[in-house]
Every structure is written in C-alpha cells, then in structure tokens.
MIDOSE-1310 file (N, C-alpha, C; in nm, 2 decimals, decimal comma, always signed):
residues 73
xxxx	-2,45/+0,10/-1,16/-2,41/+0,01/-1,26/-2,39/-0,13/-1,19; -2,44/-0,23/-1,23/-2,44/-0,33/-1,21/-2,33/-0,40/-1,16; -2,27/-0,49/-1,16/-2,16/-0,61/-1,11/-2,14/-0,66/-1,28; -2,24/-0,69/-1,35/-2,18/-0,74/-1,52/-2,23/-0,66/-1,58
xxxx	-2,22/-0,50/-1,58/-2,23/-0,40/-1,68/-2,17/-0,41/-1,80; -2,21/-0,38/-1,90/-2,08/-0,36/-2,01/-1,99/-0,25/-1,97; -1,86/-0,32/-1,98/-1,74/-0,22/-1,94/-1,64/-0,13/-2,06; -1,57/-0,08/-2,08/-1,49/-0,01/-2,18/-1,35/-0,05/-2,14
xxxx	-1,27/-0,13/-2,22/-1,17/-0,11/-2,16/-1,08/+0,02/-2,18; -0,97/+0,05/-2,09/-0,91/+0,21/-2,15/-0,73/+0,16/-2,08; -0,66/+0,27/-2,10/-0,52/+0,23/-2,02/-0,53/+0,36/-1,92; -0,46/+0,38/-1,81/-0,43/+0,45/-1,71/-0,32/+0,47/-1,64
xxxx	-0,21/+0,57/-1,68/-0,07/+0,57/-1,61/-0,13/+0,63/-1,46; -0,02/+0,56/-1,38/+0,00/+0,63/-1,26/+0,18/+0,59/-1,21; +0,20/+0,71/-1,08/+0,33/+0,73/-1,06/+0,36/+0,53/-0,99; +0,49/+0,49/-1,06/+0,54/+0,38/-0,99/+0,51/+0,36/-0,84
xxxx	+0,52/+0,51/-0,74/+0,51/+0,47/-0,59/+0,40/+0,43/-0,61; +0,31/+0,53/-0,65/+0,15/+0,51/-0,62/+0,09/+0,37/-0,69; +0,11/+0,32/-0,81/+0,08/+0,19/-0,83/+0,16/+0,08/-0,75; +0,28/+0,08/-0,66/+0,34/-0,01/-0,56/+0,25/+0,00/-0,46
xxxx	+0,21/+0,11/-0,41/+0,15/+0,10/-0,28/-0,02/+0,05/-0,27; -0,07/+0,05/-0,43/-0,17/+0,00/-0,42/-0,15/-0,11/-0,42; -0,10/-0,23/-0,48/-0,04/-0,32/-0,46/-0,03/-0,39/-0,35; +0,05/-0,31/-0,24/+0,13/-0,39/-0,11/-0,01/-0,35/-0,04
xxxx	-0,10/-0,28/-0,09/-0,26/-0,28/+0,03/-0,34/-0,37/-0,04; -0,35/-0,42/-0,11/-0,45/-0,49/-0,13/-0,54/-0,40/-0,24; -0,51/-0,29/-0,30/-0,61/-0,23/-0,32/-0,65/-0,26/-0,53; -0,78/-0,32/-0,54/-0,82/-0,31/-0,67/-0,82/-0,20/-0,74
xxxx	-0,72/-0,20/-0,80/-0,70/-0,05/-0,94/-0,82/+0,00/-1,00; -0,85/-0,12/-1,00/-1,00/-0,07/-1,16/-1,15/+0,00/-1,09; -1,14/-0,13/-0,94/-1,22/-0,08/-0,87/-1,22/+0,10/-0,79; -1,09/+0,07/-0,79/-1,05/+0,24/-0,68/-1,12/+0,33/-0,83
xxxx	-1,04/+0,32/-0,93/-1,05/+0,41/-1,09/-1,22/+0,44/-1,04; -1,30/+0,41/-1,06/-1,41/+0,37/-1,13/-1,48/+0,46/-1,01; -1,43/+0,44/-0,89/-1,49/+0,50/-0,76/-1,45/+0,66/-0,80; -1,36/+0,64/-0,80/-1,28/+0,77/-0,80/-1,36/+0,87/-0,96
xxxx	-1,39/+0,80/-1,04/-1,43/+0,83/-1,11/-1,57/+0,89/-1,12; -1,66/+0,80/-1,05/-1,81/+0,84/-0,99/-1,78/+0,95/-0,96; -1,70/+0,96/-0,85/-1,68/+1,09/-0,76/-1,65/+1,19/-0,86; -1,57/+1,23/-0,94/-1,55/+1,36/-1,02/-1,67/+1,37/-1,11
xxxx	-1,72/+1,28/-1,16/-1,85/+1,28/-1,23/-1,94/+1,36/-1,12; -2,02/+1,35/-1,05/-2,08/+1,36/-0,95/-2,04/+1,53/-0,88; -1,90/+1,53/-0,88/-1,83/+1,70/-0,86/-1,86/+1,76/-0,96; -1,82/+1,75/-1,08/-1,81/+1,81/-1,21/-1,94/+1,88/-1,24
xxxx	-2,07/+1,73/-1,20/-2,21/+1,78/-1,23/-2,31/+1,88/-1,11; -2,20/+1,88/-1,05/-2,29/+1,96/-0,91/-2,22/+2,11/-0,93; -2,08/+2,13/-0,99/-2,03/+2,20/-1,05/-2,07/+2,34/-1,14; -2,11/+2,22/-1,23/-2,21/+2,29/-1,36/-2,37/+2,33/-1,33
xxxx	-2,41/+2,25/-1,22/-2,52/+2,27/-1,20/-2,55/+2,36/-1,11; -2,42/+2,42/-1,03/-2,49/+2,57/-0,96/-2,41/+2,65/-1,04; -2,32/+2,66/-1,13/-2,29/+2,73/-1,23/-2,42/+2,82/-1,30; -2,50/+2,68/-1,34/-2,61/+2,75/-1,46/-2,72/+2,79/-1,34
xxxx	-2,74/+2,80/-1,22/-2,84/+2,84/-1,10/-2,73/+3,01/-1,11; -2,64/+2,99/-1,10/-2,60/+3,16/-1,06/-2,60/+3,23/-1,20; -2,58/+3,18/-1,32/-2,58/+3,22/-1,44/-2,77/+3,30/-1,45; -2,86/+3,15/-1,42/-3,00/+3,20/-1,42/-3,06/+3,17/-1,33
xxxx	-3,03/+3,27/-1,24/-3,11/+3,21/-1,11/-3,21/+3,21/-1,09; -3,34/+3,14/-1,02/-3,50/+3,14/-0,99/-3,55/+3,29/-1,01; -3,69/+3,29/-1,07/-3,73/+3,47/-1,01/-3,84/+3,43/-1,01; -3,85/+3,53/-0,91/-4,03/+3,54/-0,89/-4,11/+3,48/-0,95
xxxx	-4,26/+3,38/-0,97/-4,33/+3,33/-1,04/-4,43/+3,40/-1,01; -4,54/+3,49/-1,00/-4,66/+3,48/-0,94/-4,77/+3,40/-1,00; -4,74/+3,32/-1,14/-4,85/+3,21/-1,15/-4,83/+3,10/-1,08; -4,73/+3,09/-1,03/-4,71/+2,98/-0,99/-4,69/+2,98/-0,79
xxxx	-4,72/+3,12/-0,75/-4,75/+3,13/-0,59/-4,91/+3,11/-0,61; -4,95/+3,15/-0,74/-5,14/+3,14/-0,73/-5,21/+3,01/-0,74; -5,12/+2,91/-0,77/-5,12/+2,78/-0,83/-5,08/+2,74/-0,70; -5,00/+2,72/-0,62/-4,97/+2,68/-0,48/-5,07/+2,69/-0,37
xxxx	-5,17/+2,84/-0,39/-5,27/+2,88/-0,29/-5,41/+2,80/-0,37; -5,42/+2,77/-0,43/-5,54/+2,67/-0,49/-5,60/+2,60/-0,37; -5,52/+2,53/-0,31/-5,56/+2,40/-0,22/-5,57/+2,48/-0,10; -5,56/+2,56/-0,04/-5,61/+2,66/+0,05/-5,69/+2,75/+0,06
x	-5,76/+2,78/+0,16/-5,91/+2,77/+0,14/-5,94/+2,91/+0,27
C-alpha cells in the first residue's frame, strides 16, 4: 500500500501503560497498528492456507506426470 493510500479511519483501545510507553519511545501508533496488522493478516492467511492443504491435500496426478515428460526425449 502506498504512502497516500486511501485509509479507513477506526478507534483502538489499548492498556494506559502500553499507550505511555509508546509515547516515551517515540513510537507511531498508527504506524505500529497497521504493521502489526499486515502481520496477523499474513498469519491468519498462511493459517487457512495449510488448513485447506491438510483438509485436501495434493494426490497423485498421472496426466499431469505425462504432461511433465513431454519435453523429454
């Protein structure tokens, strides 16, 4: 996503320490959010994605081992 993406705005509690301490570091809220956010996105879908691999996992193709030996001679 870009630097002037269209954004959403939303609200976000967090505990008093933890929003002081971002604060006394220097650290951008929205920016951290957004990071932190990719990341669970990113878990979530790697998640789901060997979910539905163990739900249906690969099998055997043999049109498609015969299709591979084509170019071999």
């Amino acid at each position: 996503m870009g630097k002037y993406a269209q954004r959403m705005r939303t609200s976000v509690l967090f505990d008093d320490e933890l929003a002081a301490e971002a604060r006394e570091l220097g650290i951008n809220v929205s920016e951290a959010a957004r990071e932190g956010l990719r990341r669970a996105i990113r878990r979530r879908r790697a998640e789901l994605d060997r979910a539905a691999y163990v739900a249906h996992p690969e099998a055997e193709d043999a049109d498609w081992d015969e299709a591979q030996s084509w170019g071999e001679a």
